[in-house]
N, C-alpha and C positions, 0 to 999 in steps of 0.2 A: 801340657799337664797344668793343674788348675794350682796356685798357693792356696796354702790354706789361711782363714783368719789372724792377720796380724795387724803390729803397730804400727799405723802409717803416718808420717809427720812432713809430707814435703815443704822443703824451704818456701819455696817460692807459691806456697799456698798461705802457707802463715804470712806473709808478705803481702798477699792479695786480701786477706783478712783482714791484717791490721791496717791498710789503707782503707778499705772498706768501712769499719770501724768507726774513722775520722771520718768521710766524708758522707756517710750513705745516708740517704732522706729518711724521715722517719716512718714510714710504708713503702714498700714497692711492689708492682705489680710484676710478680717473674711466675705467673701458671706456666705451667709446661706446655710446651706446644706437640709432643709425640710423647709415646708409650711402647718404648724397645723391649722387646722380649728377649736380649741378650747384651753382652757386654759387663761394664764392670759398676757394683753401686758399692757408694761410699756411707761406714756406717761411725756415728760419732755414738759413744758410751759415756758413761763417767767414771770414773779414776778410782778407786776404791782404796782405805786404807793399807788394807794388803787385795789388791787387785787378784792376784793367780790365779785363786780359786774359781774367781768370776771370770777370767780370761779360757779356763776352761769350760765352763759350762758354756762358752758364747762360742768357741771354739770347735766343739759336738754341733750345735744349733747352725751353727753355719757349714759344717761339713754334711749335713744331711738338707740341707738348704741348696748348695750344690750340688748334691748329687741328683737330685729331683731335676734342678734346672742346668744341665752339661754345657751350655756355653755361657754360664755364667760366675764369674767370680765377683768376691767381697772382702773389702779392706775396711778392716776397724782400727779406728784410733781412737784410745784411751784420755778424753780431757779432763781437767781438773774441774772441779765441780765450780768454787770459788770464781772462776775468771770466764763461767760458761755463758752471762749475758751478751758481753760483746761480743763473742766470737759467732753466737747465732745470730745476734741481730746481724751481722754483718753475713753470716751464709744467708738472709734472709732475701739480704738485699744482690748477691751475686751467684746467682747459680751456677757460675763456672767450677767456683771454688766449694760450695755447696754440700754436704752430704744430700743423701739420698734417703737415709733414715738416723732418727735421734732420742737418745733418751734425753729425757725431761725431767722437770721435778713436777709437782702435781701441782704447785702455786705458781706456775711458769703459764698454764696453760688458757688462759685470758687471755695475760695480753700476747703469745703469740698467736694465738686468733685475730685478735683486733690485728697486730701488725701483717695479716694475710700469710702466717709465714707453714703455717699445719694446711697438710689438704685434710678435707672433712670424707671421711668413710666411714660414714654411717651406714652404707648401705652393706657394706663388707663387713663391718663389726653384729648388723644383726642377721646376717646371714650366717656366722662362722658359731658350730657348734659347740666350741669353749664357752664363746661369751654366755650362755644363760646361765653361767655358774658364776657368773660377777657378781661379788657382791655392792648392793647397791651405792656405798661409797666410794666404792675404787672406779666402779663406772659411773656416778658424778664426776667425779677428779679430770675425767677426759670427756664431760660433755659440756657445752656451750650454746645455749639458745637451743637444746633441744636436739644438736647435732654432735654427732662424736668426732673428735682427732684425735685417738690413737686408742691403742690400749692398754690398758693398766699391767705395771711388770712384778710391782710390789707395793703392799702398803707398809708405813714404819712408825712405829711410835718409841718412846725413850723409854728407860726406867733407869731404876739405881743401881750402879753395879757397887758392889761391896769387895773389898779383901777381907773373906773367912779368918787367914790367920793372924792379922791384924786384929780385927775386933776380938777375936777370944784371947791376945796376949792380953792387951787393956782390959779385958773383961768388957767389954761393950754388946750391945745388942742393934739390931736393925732400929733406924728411926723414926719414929708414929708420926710424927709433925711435923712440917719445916723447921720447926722453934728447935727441934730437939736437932733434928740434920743439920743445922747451924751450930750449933754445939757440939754436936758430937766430932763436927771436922775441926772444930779449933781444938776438941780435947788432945784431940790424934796431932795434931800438929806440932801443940805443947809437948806431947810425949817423945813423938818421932820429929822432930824439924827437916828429918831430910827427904819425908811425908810432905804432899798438899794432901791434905785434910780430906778436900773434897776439890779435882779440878775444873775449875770454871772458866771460862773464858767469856772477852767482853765483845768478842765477833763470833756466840755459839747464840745468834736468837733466839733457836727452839729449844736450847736448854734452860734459857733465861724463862722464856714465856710462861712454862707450867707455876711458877711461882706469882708470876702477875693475874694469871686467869686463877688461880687458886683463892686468890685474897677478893676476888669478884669484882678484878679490872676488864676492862674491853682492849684492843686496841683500835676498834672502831664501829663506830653505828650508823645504822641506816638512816640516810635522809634526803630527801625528794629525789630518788633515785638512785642516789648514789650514795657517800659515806661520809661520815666527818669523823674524825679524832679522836679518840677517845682517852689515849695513854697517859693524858697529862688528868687524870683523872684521879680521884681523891682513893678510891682502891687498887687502882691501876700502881698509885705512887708507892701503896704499903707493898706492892706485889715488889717493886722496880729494888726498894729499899733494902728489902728481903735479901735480892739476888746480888744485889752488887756490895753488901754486907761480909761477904764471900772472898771479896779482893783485898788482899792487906796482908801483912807478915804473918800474924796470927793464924793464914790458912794459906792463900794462894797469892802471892805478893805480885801486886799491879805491873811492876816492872815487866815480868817475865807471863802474865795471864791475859793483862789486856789484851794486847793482841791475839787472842787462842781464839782460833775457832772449835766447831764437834769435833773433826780429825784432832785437832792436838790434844784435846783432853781425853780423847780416846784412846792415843797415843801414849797420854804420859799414863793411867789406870797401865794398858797393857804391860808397858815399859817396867812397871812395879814401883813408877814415883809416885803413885797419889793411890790412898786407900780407898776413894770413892769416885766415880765422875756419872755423869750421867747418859746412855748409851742406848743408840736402837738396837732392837734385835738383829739389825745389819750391822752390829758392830761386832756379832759373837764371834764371828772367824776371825776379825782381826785379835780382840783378846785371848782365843784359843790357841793364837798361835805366837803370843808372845808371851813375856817373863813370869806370869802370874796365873798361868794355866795350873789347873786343880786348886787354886787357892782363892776363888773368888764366887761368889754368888751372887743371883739378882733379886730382888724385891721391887713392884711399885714404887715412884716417888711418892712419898707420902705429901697427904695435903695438909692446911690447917689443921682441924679438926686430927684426935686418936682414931688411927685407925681409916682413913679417910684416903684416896689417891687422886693427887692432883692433875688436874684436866693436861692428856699430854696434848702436842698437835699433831693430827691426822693426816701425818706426813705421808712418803709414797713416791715413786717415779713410774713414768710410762714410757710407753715408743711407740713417736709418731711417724709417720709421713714428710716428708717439704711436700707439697705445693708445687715444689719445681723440679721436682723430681720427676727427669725423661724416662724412667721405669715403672711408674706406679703401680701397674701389675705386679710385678717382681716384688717392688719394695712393702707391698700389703703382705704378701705373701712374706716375706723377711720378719715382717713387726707381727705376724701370728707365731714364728717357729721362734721368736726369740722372749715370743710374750705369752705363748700357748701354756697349757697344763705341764706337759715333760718338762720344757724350758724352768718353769717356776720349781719345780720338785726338783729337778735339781740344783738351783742356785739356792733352794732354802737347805739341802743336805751341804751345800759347799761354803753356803754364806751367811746364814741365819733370816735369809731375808722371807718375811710372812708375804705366803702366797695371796692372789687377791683371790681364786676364785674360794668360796665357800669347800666344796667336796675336798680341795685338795691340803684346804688350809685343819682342817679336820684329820685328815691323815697325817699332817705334819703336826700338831699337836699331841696324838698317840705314839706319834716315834718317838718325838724328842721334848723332856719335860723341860726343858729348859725355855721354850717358850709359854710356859702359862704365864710368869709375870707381865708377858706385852697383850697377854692374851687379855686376863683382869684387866690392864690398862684400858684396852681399847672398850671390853662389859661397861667400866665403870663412866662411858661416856670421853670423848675427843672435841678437840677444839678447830677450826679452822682460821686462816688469814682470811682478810676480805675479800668476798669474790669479784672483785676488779680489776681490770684490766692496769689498773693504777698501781696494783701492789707489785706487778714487777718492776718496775719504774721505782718506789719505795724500796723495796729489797735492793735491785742493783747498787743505788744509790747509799747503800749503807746508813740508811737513818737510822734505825733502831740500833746497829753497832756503834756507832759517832756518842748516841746518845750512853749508853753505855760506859765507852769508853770516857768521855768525859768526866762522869761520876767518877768512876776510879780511880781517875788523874788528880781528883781535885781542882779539877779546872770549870766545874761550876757542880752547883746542887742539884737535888733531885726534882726540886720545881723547875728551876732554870733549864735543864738539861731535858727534859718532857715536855714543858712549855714549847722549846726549839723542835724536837721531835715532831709534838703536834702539828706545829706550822708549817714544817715540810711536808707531812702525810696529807693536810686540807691542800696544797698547794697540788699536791699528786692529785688530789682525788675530784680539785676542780671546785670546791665548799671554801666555806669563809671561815676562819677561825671563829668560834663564837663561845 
Protein backbone atom coordinates (compact mmCIF):
# COMPACT_ATOMS: atom_id res chain seq x y z
CA UNK A 1 0.00 0.00 0.00
CA UNK A 2 1.44 3.23 -1.21
CA UNK A 3 1.73 6.39 1.84
CA UNK A 4 0.40 9.18 1.11
CA UNK A 5 2.24 12.66 0.92
CA UNK A 6 3.97 13.62 4.01
CA UNK A 7 6.72 15.19 6.01
CA UNK A 8 9.91 13.66 5.46
CA UNK A 9 13.10 14.94 7.46
CA UNK A 10 15.58 11.96 7.76
CA UNK A 11 18.52 12.63 10.13
CA UNK A 12 21.05 11.38 8.50
CA UNK A 13 19.99 13.36 5.33
CA UNK A 14 20.23 16.66 6.86
CA UNK A 15 23.60 15.39 8.01
CA UNK A 16 24.64 14.68 4.42
CA UNK A 17 23.33 18.21 3.50
CA UNK A 18 24.96 20.12 5.94
CA UNK A 19 28.35 18.47 5.23
CA UNK A 20 27.60 19.06 1.71
CA UNK A 21 26.94 22.60 2.39
CA UNK A 22 30.64 23.10 3.92
CA UNK A 23 32.41 21.38 1.46
CA UNK A 24 30.77 21.05 -2.00
CA UNK A 25 32.52 22.86 -5.16
CA UNK A 26 30.78 25.71 -6.55
CA UNK A 27 29.13 23.52 -9.70
CA UNK A 28 28.90 19.96 -10.01
CA UNK A 29 28.39 17.86 -12.66
CA UNK A 30 25.53 15.21 -11.25
CA UNK A 31 23.15 14.75 -14.85
CA UNK A 32 21.37 11.47 -14.17
CA UNK A 33 22.55 8.73 -15.64
CA UNK A 34 18.87 6.47 -15.97
CA UNK A 35 15.26 7.41 -15.94
CA UNK A 36 13.22 4.71 -13.54
CA UNK A 37 9.79 4.64 -14.31
CA UNK A 38 9.07 3.42 -10.64
CA UNK A 39 10.15 3.80 -7.18
CA UNK A 40 10.26 6.57 -4.71
CA UNK A 41 10.90 10.67 -5.68
CA UNK A 42 11.56 13.11 -3.31
CA UNK A 43 9.84 16.30 -3.23
CA UNK A 44 11.11 19.57 -1.40
CA UNK A 45 8.17 22.58 -0.87
CA UNK A 46 8.45 25.54 1.14
CA UNK A 47 7.03 25.97 4.41
CA UNK A 48 4.26 28.42 4.44
CA UNK A 49 2.99 30.64 7.36
CA UNK A 50 0.20 28.39 8.06
CA UNK A 51 1.40 25.59 5.72
CA UNK A 52 -2.21 23.02 6.13
CA UNK A 53 -3.91 24.44 3.68
CA UNK A 54 -1.14 24.01 1.12
CA UNK A 55 -0.11 20.58 2.67
CA UNK A 56 -3.55 19.64 1.39
CA UNK A 57 -3.88 20.73 -1.90
CA UNK A 58 -0.25 19.13 -2.53
CA UNK A 59 -1.72 16.10 -0.84
CA UNK A 60 -4.85 15.63 -3.51
CA UNK A 61 -1.99 16.44 -6.26
CA UNK A 62 0.09 13.87 -5.17
CA UNK A 63 -2.70 11.21 -4.53
CA UNK A 64 -3.93 11.36 -8.03
CA UNK A 65 -0.21 11.50 -9.04
CA UNK A 66 -0.01 8.01 -7.69
CA UNK A 67 -2.57 6.72 -8.77
CA UNK A 68 -1.80 7.40 -12.49
CA UNK A 69 1.70 5.82 -11.73
CA UNK A 70 0.83 2.39 -9.00
CA UNK A 71 4.42 1.61 -8.39
CA UNK A 72 5.20 4.74 -7.44
CA UNK A 73 5.34 6.83 -4.31
CA UNK A 74 6.21 10.54 -3.14
CA UNK A 75 7.56 12.17 -0.01
CA UNK A 76 7.33 15.71 0.61
CA UNK A 77 9.15 17.66 3.00
CA UNK A 78 8.22 21.13 3.93
CA UNK A 79 11.50 23.66 4.17
CA UNK A 80 11.88 26.84 5.49
CA UNK A 81 11.94 29.28 2.82
CA UNK A 82 14.88 31.50 4.69
CA UNK A 83 17.57 28.67 5.02
CA UNK A 84 16.58 27.36 1.30
CA UNK A 85 20.08 28.40 -0.36
CA UNK A 86 22.23 26.16 1.25
CA UNK A 87 20.35 23.34 1.52
CA UNK A 88 19.93 23.21 -2.54
CA UNK A 89 23.11 24.28 -3.20
CA UNK A 90 24.18 21.31 -1.40
CA UNK A 91 21.28 18.73 -3.13
CA UNK A 92 22.88 20.28 -6.07
CA UNK A 93 25.92 19.07 -5.44
CA UNK A 94 24.85 15.32 -3.96
CA UNK A 95 22.20 13.55 -5.62
CA UNK A 96 22.04 10.79 -2.99
CA UNK A 97 20.55 13.13 -0.64
CA UNK A 98 18.96 15.18 -3.58
CA UNK A 99 15.13 15.63 -4.18
CA UNK A 100 13.80 14.86 -7.14
CA UNK A 101 11.58 17.91 -7.52
CA UNK A 102 11.64 21.56 -5.88
CA UNK A 103 9.84 24.71 -5.52
CA UNK A 104 11.82 27.73 -6.09
CA UNK A 105 11.43 31.36 -5.77
CA UNK A 106 11.31 32.91 -9.27
CA UNK A 107 14.78 35.10 -8.36
CA UNK A 108 16.50 31.64 -7.60
CA UNK A 109 16.14 30.63 -11.02
CA UNK A 110 19.65 32.10 -12.77
CA UNK A 111 21.68 31.15 -10.76
CA UNK A 112 20.50 27.64 -10.34
CA UNK A 113 20.94 27.22 -13.96
CA UNK A 114 24.26 28.65 -14.03
CA UNK A 115 25.14 26.20 -10.94
CA UNK A 116 23.76 23.08 -13.46
CA UNK A 117 21.37 22.30 -10.83
CA UNK A 118 17.49 22.56 -12.85
CA UNK A 119 17.17 20.12 -15.81
CA UNK A 120 15.84 22.14 -18.75
CA UNK A 121 12.32 20.91 -20.22
CA UNK A 122 11.50 22.93 -22.50
CA UNK A 123 10.51 20.45 -24.66
CA UNK A 124 7.76 19.11 -22.05
CA UNK A 125 6.78 22.61 -21.06
CA UNK A 126 5.74 23.46 -24.73
CA UNK A 127 4.37 20.43 -25.40
CA UNK A 128 1.92 20.35 -22.21
CA UNK A 129 -1.45 21.98 -22.95
CA UNK A 130 -1.61 24.10 -19.67
CA UNK A 131 1.41 25.98 -20.49
CA UNK A 132 -0.28 28.22 -23.42
CA UNK A 133 -2.30 29.78 -20.83
CA UNK A 134 1.15 31.34 -19.09
CA UNK A 135 1.10 34.34 -18.69
CA UNK A 136 4.11 35.80 -20.35
CA UNK A 137 5.77 36.84 -16.83
CA UNK A 138 5.33 33.84 -14.99
CA UNK A 139 6.83 32.03 -17.99
CA UNK A 140 9.90 34.48 -18.17
CA UNK A 141 10.42 33.70 -14.41
CA UNK A 142 11.31 30.07 -15.49
CA UNK A 143 13.18 30.76 -18.67
CA UNK A 144 16.90 31.27 -19.18
CA UNK A 145 18.62 31.69 -22.49
CA UNK A 146 15.51 30.87 -24.24
CA UNK A 147 15.04 27.53 -22.44
CA UNK A 148 12.56 26.68 -19.72
CA UNK A 149 13.27 24.89 -15.98
CA UNK A 150 10.31 24.38 -14.54
CA UNK A 151 7.00 25.69 -14.23
CA UNK A 152 5.55 28.64 -12.86
CA UNK A 153 3.12 27.61 -9.46
CA UNK A 154 2.21 31.16 -8.61
CA UNK A 155 2.85 34.66 -9.01
CA UNK A 156 2.86 37.26 -5.80
CA UNK A 157 2.86 40.62 -5.37
CA UNK A 158 2.43 42.74 -1.78
CA UNK A 159 -0.14 45.27 -0.81
CA UNK A 160 -1.21 46.83 2.39
CA UNK A 161 -3.23 45.07 4.68
CA UNK A 162 -5.20 47.45 7.00
CA UNK A 163 -7.09 46.69 10.47
CA UNK A 164 -10.82 47.95 9.58
CA UNK A 165 -11.62 48.47 13.27
CA UNK A 166 -8.62 50.15 14.09
CA UNK A 167 -8.80 52.89 11.60
CA UNK A 168 -12.49 53.75 12.20
CA UNK A 169 -11.98 53.92 16.18
CA UNK A 170 -9.07 56.67 15.30
CA UNK A 171 -11.16 57.93 12.62
CA UNK A 172 -8.42 57.25 9.97
CA UNK A 173 -8.66 56.41 6.34
CA UNK A 174 -6.47 54.27 3.96
CA UNK A 175 -3.13 56.07 3.08
CA UNK A 176 -2.63 57.90 -0.64
CA UNK A 177 1.27 58.48 -0.14
CA UNK A 178 4.03 56.87 1.69
CA UNK A 179 4.31 60.40 3.46
CA UNK A 180 0.80 59.82 4.71
CA UNK A 181 1.38 55.70 5.52
CA UNK A 182 4.35 57.03 7.67
CA UNK A 183 2.22 58.96 9.70
CA UNK A 184 -0.59 57.22 9.85
CA UNK A 185 1.49 54.16 11.53
CA UNK A 186 3.10 56.52 14.10
CA UNK A 187 -0.55 58.04 14.70
CA UNK A 188 -1.82 54.54 15.65
CA UNK A 189 1.20 53.80 17.60
CA UNK A 190 0.78 56.94 19.70
CA UNK A 191 -2.80 56.04 20.32
CA UNK A 192 -2.40 52.17 20.80
CA UNK A 193 1.45 51.54 21.92
CA UNK A 194 0.61 47.98 22.28
CA UNK A 195 0.01 48.47 18.19
CA UNK A 196 3.19 48.47 15.64
CA UNK A 197 1.71 51.11 13.59
CA UNK A 198 2.79 49.42 10.60
CA UNK A 199 5.11 46.11 10.89
CA UNK A 200 8.24 46.14 9.22
CA UNK A 201 11.03 44.23 9.29
CA UNK A 202 14.85 44.76 8.48
CA UNK A 203 15.13 41.12 6.79
CA UNK A 204 11.45 41.71 4.63
CA UNK A 205 13.54 42.93 1.18
CA UNK A 206 10.39 42.87 -0.86
CA UNK A 207 8.67 44.89 1.61
CA UNK A 208 11.34 47.27 1.89
CA UNK A 209 11.85 47.61 -2.00
CA UNK A 210 8.39 49.02 -3.07
CA UNK A 211 9.38 52.24 -1.21
CA UNK A 212 12.84 52.56 -2.87
CA UNK A 213 11.50 51.76 -6.47
CA UNK A 214 8.74 54.19 -5.74
CA UNK A 215 11.09 57.27 -4.92
CA UNK A 216 12.88 56.25 -8.58
CA UNK A 217 15.86 54.14 -7.02
CA UNK A 218 17.33 51.07 -9.04
CA UNK A 219 18.89 48.47 -7.24
CA UNK A 220 20.96 47.90 -10.25
CA UNK A 221 21.87 48.73 -13.94
CA UNK A 222 23.01 47.29 -16.84
CA UNK A 223 26.39 47.39 -17.93
CA UNK A 224 28.67 45.83 -20.51
CA UNK A 225 26.76 42.78 -19.95
CA UNK A 226 26.16 42.66 -16.83
CA UNK A 227 25.08 45.00 -13.74
CA UNK A 228 26.44 47.41 -11.42
CA UNK A 229 24.87 49.03 -8.36
CA UNK A 230 22.76 51.15 -8.12
CA UNK A 231 21.16 51.42 -4.25
CA UNK A 232 23.69 53.59 -3.11
CA UNK A 233 21.94 56.04 -5.41
CA UNK A 234 20.64 59.49 -4.64
CA UNK A 235 16.80 58.17 -5.05
CA UNK A 236 17.49 54.73 -4.30
CA UNK A 237 18.67 56.49 -0.62
CA UNK A 238 15.22 58.70 -0.44
CA UNK A 239 13.46 55.17 -1.09
CA UNK A 240 15.92 53.34 1.78
CA UNK A 241 15.15 56.45 4.26
CA UNK A 242 11.48 56.21 3.67
CA UNK A 243 11.50 52.53 4.80
CA UNK A 244 13.83 52.29 7.57
CA UNK A 245 11.96 55.63 9.11
CA UNK A 246 9.56 52.86 10.12
CA UNK A 247 12.01 51.30 12.95
CA UNK A 248 11.96 53.17 16.29
CA UNK A 249 9.49 53.24 19.26
CA UNK A 250 7.36 55.77 17.65
CA UNK A 251 5.98 52.63 15.44
CA UNK A 252 8.07 49.25 15.27
CA UNK A 253 11.04 49.39 17.74
CA UNK A 254 14.50 48.18 16.14
CA UNK A 255 15.03 45.98 19.04
CA UNK A 256 12.12 43.56 18.43
CA UNK A 257 11.70 44.48 14.12
CA UNK A 258 15.10 44.35 12.92
CA UNK A 259 15.39 41.15 12.61
CA UNK A 260 11.71 40.36 11.02
CA UNK A 261 11.49 39.01 8.07
CA UNK A 262 7.65 38.78 5.38
CA UNK A 263 6.66 35.81 7.81
CA UNK A 264 6.97 37.76 11.12
CA UNK A 265 5.37 40.76 9.93
CA UNK A 266 2.72 38.68 8.55
CA UNK A 267 2.51 37.08 11.73
CA UNK A 268 2.43 39.87 13.92
CA UNK A 269 -0.75 41.85 11.45
CA UNK A 270 -2.49 38.20 11.75
CA UNK A 271 -1.73 37.91 15.53
CA UNK A 272 -3.64 41.34 15.97
CA UNK A 273 -0.26 43.28 17.07
CA UNK A 274 0.26 45.55 14.32
CA UNK A 275 -2.54 47.50 12.53
CA UNK A 276 -0.79 47.39 9.17
CA UNK A 277 2.00 45.18 7.48
CA UNK A 278 2.54 44.73 4.13
CA UNK A 279 1.44 41.14 2.68
CA UNK A 280 1.02 38.86 -0.64
CA UNK A 281 -1.99 37.70 -1.69
CA UNK A 282 -0.26 34.30 -0.26
CA UNK A 283 -0.54 35.81 2.85
CA UNK A 284 -4.59 35.80 2.82
CA UNK A 285 -5.04 32.30 4.48
CA UNK A 286 -2.59 32.91 6.93
CA UNK A 287 -4.51 36.14 8.14
CA UNK A 288 -7.90 34.45 7.52
CA UNK A 289 -6.93 32.23 9.84
CA UNK A 290 -5.66 34.22 12.63
CA UNK A 291 -6.88 36.84 15.28
CA UNK A 292 -8.07 39.63 13.13
CA UNK A 293 -10.18 37.79 10.55
CA UNK A 294 -13.28 40.10 9.61
CA UNK A 295 -11.46 42.97 10.86
CA UNK A 296 -9.04 43.85 8.23
CA UNK A 297 -8.82 44.96 4.63
CA UNK A 298 -6.38 45.36 1.75
CA UNK A 299 -5.57 48.44 -0.45
CA UNK A 300 -2.46 49.04 -2.83
CA UNK A 301 0.68 50.38 -1.22
CA UNK A 302 0.31 53.48 -2.07
CA UNK A 303 3.24 55.39 -3.92
CA UNK A 304 4.65 58.97 -3.67
CA UNK A 305 2.44 60.70 -5.49
CA UNK A 306 -2.05 60.82 -4.23
CA UNK A 307 -3.38 58.19 -5.46
CA UNK A 308 -0.51 56.48 -7.06
CA UNK A 309 0.66 52.42 -6.26
CA UNK A 310 4.11 51.73 -5.55
CA UNK A 311 6.06 49.45 -7.93
CA UNK A 312 5.52 45.99 -5.99
CA UNK A 313 8.04 43.09 -6.97
CA UNK A 314 6.96 40.56 -9.34
CA UNK A 315 7.43 37.94 -6.94
CA UNK A 316 6.32 34.07 -7.56
CA UNK A 317 7.51 30.48 -7.18
CA UNK A 318 7.77 27.54 -9.51
CA UNK A 319 8.64 23.70 -9.54
CA UNK A 320 11.42 22.55 -11.09
CA UNK A 321 13.22 19.34 -12.02
CA UNK A 322 17.05 18.45 -10.52
CA UNK A 323 19.21 17.59 -13.22
CA UNK A 324 19.76 14.51 -11.26
CA UNK A 325 16.92 13.25 -10.93
CA UNK A 326 16.95 9.24 -11.87
CA UNK A 327 13.13 9.71 -12.59
CA UNK A 328 12.66 12.54 -14.91
CA UNK A 329 9.78 11.18 -16.55
CA UNK A 330 8.02 10.89 -13.40
CA UNK A 331 9.40 13.88 -11.97
CA UNK A 332 7.91 16.08 -15.23
CA UNK A 333 4.98 14.49 -14.80
CA UNK A 334 4.92 15.47 -10.72
CA UNK A 335 5.93 19.31 -11.49
CA UNK A 336 2.67 19.38 -14.22
CA UNK A 337 0.05 17.89 -11.43
CA UNK A 338 1.56 20.12 -8.73
CA UNK A 339 1.96 23.10 -11.20
CA UNK A 340 -1.09 22.29 -13.59
CA UNK A 341 -4.59 24.49 -13.76
CA UNK A 342 -6.55 22.07 -10.94
CA UNK A 343 -3.37 22.30 -8.76
CA UNK A 344 -3.30 26.27 -8.91
CA UNK A 345 -7.22 26.61 -8.34
CA UNK A 346 -7.03 24.98 -5.79
CA UNK A 347 -4.07 26.39 -3.72
CA UNK A 348 -5.61 29.85 -4.75
CA UNK A 349 -9.15 28.74 -2.97
CA UNK A 350 -6.86 27.25 -0.02
CA UNK A 351 -4.22 29.91 0.05
CA UNK A 352 -4.71 33.02 -1.76
CA UNK A 353 -2.00 32.40 -4.05
CA UNK A 354 -2.62 34.21 -7.88
CA UNK A 355 -2.75 31.59 -10.42
CA UNK A 356 -0.03 32.19 -13.13
CA UNK A 357 -2.12 30.88 -16.03
CA UNK A 358 -4.20 33.92 -17.34
CA UNK A 359 -7.97 31.72 -17.81
CA UNK A 360 -7.59 30.57 -14.41
CA UNK A 361 -6.48 33.71 -12.80
CA UNK A 362 -9.62 35.34 -14.36
CA UNK A 363 -11.97 32.94 -12.62
CA UNK A 364 -10.31 33.39 -9.41
CA UNK A 365 -10.73 37.11 -9.65
CA UNK A 366 -14.75 36.54 -10.11
CA UNK A 367 -14.82 34.24 -7.19
CA UNK A 368 -13.00 36.09 -4.67
CA UNK A 369 -12.96 39.94 -4.60
CA UNK A 370 -10.49 39.94 -2.36
CA UNK A 371 -7.81 39.72 -4.91
CA UNK A 372 -8.48 42.92 -6.87
CA UNK A 373 -5.93 44.86 -4.76
CA UNK A 374 -2.75 42.39 -5.94
CA UNK A 375 -4.68 42.51 -9.10
CA UNK A 376 -4.28 46.77 -9.58
CA UNK A 377 -0.99 46.04 -8.17
CA UNK A 378 0.27 43.92 -10.75
CA UNK A 379 -2.11 46.66 -13.87
CA UNK A 380 -0.28 49.36 -12.40
CA UNK A 381 3.17 47.86 -13.45
CA UNK A 382 5.86 45.36 -11.24
CA UNK A 383 9.32 45.49 -10.54
CA UNK A 384 12.02 42.78 -10.80
CA UNK A 385 15.62 41.88 -9.06
CA UNK A 386 18.49 41.68 -11.57
CA UNK A 387 18.33 38.92 -14.02
CA UNK A 388 21.65 37.51 -12.86
CA UNK A 389 22.88 34.83 -11.81
CA UNK A 390 24.82 36.99 -9.24
CA UNK A 391 21.53 37.99 -7.38
CA UNK A 392 21.31 34.74 -5.80
CA UNK A 393 24.65 34.96 -4.39
CA UNK A 394 23.53 38.70 -3.22
CA UNK A 395 20.32 37.49 -1.74
CA UNK A 396 21.79 34.48 0.08
CA UNK A 397 24.39 36.57 1.37
CA UNK A 398 21.94 38.97 3.02
CA UNK A 399 23.25 42.17 1.72
CA UNK A 400 20.38 44.23 1.31
CA UNK A 401 19.08 42.85 5.06
CA UNK A 402 22.76 43.77 6.75
CA UNK A 403 22.36 46.98 4.95
CA UNK A 404 19.19 47.44 6.46
CA UNK A 405 19.63 46.32 9.58
CA UNK A 406 22.46 48.62 10.13
CA UNK A 407 20.46 51.65 9.53
CA UNK A 408 18.12 50.76 12.27
CA UNK A 409 20.94 49.92 14.80
CA UNK A 410 22.42 53.09 14.28
CA UNK A 411 25.41 51.56 13.53
CA UNK A 412 26.04 53.62 10.43
CA UNK A 413 23.92 55.93 8.04
CA UNK A 414 22.11 55.59 5.10
CA UNK A 415 25.20 56.58 2.82
CA UNK A 416 27.61 54.52 4.65
CA UNK A 417 25.17 51.55 4.85
CA UNK A 418 24.31 51.58 0.62
CA UNK A 419 27.69 52.62 -0.09
CA UNK A 420 28.66 48.93 1.74
CA UNK A 421 25.62 47.45 0.16
CA UNK A 422 26.80 48.64 -3.21
CA UNK A 423 30.32 47.21 -3.03
CA UNK A 424 29.15 43.80 -2.18
CA UNK A 425 26.40 43.85 -5.05
CA UNK A 426 29.51 45.15 -7.76
CA UNK A 427 31.58 42.33 -6.07
CA UNK A 428 28.47 39.79 -6.87
CA UNK A 429 27.94 40.96 -10.02
CA UNK A 430 31.81 40.86 -11.13
CA UNK A 431 31.83 45.40 -12.18
CA UNK A 432 33.86 47.86 -10.42
CA UNK A 433 32.36 50.13 -8.07
CA UNK A 434 32.27 53.45 -9.90
Amino acid sequence: MKLPARLVAPVAAVLVLAAAAACAPQTSGTGAKEDAKSGTLRVWLFQEVNNEPKRRVVDAAVAAFEKRHRDTDVEVEYIPVDTRAQRVKAAFNDPASAPDVIEYGNTDTAGYVEDGGLADVSAEFGAWPDAKDTDPTARASVTVDGKVYGAPLFVGVRALYYRTDVFEELGLTPPRTQTELIATAKRIRKAKPELYGIAVGGAYTYGALPFLWANGGELATPKDGSYTAAVNGAAARKGITAYTSLFGDDNCPAAKCASMGGNATVTAFASGKAAMAIGGDFSHAAVEAGAVKGRYAVVPLPGVTPGSIAPAFAGGNNIGVLRSSSHRTLAVDLMKSLAGKEAQRDLFDAMGFLPTYTDVRAEAARKRPFVKPFIDTLAAGTRFVPASPAWGRIDASLVLPTMFQEIVSGRKDVAAASDDAAGKMNAAFGSTTG
